[in-house]
C-alpha positions as CSV (number, residue, x, y, z in Angstrom):
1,X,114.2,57.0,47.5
2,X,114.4,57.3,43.5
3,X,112.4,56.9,40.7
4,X,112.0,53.7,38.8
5,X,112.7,54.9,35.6
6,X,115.8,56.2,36.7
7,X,117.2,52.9,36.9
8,X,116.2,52.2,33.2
9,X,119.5,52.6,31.2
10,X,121.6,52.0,33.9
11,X,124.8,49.1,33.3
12,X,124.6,46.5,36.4
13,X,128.0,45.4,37.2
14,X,128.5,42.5,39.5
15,X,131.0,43.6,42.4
16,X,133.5,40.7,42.9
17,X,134.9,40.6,39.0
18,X,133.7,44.2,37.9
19,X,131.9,42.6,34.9
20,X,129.0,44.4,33.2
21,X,126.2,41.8,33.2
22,X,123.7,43.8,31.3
23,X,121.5,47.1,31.5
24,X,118.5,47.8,33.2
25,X,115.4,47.5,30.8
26,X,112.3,47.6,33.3
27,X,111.3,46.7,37.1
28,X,109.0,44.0,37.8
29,X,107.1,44.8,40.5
30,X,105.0,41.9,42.9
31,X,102.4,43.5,45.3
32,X,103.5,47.2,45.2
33,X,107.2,46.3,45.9
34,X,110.0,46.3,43.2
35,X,111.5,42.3,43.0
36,X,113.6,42.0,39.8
37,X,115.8,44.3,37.6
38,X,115.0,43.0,33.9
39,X,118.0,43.1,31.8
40,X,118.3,43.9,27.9
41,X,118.7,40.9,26.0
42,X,120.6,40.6,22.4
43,X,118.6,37.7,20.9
44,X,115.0,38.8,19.4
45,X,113.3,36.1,20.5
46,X,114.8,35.0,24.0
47,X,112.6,36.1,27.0
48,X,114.4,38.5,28.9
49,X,117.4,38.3,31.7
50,X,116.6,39.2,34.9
51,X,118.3,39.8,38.8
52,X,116.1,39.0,41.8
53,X,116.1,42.9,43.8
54,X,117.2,41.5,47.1
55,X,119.4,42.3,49.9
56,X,123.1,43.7,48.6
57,X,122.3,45.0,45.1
58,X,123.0,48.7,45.3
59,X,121.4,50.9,42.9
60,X,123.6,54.1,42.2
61,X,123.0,57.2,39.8
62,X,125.0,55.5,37.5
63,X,125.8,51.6,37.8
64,X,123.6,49.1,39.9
65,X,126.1,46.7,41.9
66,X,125.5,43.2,42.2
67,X,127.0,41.2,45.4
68,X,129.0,38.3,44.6
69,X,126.8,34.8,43.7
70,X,123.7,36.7,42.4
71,X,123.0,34.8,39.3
72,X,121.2,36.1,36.3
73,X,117.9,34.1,35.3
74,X,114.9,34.4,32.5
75,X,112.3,36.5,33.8
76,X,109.8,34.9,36.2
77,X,106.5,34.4,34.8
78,X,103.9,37.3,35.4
79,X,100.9,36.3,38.0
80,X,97.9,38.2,38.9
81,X,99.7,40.4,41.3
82,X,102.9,41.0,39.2
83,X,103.7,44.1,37.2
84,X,105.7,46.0,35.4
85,X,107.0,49.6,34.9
86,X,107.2,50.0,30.9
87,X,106.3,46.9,29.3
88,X,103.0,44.6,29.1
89,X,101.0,44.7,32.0
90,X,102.8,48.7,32.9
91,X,102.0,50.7,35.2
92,X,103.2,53.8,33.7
93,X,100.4,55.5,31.0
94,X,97.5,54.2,33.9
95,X,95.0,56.6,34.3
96,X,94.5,57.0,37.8
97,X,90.8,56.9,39.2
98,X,89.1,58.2,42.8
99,X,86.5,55.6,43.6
100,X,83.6,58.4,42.7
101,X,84.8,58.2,39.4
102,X,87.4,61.4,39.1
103,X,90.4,61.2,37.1
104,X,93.2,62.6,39.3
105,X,95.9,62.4,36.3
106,X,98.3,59.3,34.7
107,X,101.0,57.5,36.0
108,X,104.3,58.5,34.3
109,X,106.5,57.0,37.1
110,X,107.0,55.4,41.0
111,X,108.7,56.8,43.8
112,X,110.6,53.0,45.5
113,X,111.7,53.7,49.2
114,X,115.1,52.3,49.3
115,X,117.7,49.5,48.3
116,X,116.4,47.3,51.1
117,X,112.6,48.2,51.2
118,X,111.7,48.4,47.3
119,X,108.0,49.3,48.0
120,X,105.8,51.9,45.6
121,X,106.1,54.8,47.9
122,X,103.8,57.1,45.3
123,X,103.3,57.9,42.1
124,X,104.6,61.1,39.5
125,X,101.2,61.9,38.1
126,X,100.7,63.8,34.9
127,X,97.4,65.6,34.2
128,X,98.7,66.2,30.1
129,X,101.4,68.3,28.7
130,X,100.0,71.8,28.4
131,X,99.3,71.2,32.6
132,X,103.2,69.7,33.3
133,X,104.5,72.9,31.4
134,X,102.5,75.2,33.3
135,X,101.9,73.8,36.3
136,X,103.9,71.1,36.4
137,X,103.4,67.2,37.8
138,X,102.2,66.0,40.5
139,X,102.8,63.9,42.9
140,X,100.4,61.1,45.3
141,X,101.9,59.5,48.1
142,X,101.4,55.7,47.8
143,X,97.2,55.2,49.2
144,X,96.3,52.2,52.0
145,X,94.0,50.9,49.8
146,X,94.6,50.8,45.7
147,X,93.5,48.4,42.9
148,X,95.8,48.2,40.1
149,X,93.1,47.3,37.3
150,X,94.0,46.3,33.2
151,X,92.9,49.8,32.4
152,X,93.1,52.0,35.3
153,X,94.2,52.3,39.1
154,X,91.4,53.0,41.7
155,X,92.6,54.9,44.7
156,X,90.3,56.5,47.8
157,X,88.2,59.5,47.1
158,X,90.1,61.3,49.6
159,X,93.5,60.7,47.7
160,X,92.3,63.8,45.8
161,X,93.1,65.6,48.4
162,X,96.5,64.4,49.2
163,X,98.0,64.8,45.7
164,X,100.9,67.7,46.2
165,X,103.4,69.5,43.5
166,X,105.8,67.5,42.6
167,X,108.9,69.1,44.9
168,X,111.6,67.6,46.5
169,X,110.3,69.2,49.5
170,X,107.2,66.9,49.2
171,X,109.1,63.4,48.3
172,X,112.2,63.9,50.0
């Protein structure tokens, strides 16, 4: 498990030449499961590079490793159920809503399962600064049922209930 926006930065190097293709510049995320690395791009106006997240890329803490024959493509166009982690259409900065109306904090990033599962296991929530300094952030496991709105995220009532300090005892 990691964090997406630990993956932001990061050079992705394809294995069978050792080439640096580009650097991580956002996920794109299709119903609640990562699906493509976006990667920087030089010209102003180009739409952005991107790497399908399938089976044999390898995300490390400091590279992410590309098997031999992925190819590098524009960015697939956004649909109703696509997403992203920093750019239009983010995820992070979403208030996050109970269904009786209670904010329970905003999203500042995603906990993704693994290499080969890429789903949204739950969310780093932040209730303000003065609260992360003193209490620190929290964290809500990923809820059965979730609507990811244009200006908020609607999550169960009783998801109040399951939101935890944010320890590696609770996401690891």
């Amino acid at each position: 498990m990691f964090k997406g926006r630990d993956l932001v930065g990061l050079p992705v190097i394809e294995v069978a030449s050792g080439q640096k293709i580009g650097t991580v510049q956002d996920l794109m995320f299709d119903r609640w499961t990562a699906c493509c690395l976006l990667l920087e791009t030089r010209v102003w106006f180009k739409s952005p590079r991107a790497v399908e997240w399938k089976e044999g890329v390898s995300v490390g803490e400091d590279a992410v490793i590309l098997p031999r024959g992925m190819v590098v493509r524009d960015c697939p166009a956004s649909t109703e159920t696509t997403f992203f982690l920093l750019k239009e259409r983010n995820i992070t900065g979403i208030p996050v809503l109970s269904r009786n109306g209670q904010e329970l904090g905003v999203i500042e990033d995603v906990y993704i399962a693994s290499e080969l599962d890429k789903r949204i296991l739950g969310f780093e929530l932040s209730e303000g600064f003065l609260t992360d300094v003193t209490e620190g952030r929290k964290w809500l496991p990923f809820p059965d049922k979730i609507t990811f709105g244009k200006d908020a995220v609607i999550v169960p009532v009783q998801s109040r209930q399951d939101i935890k300090p944010l320890t590696t005892e609770e996401i690891g």
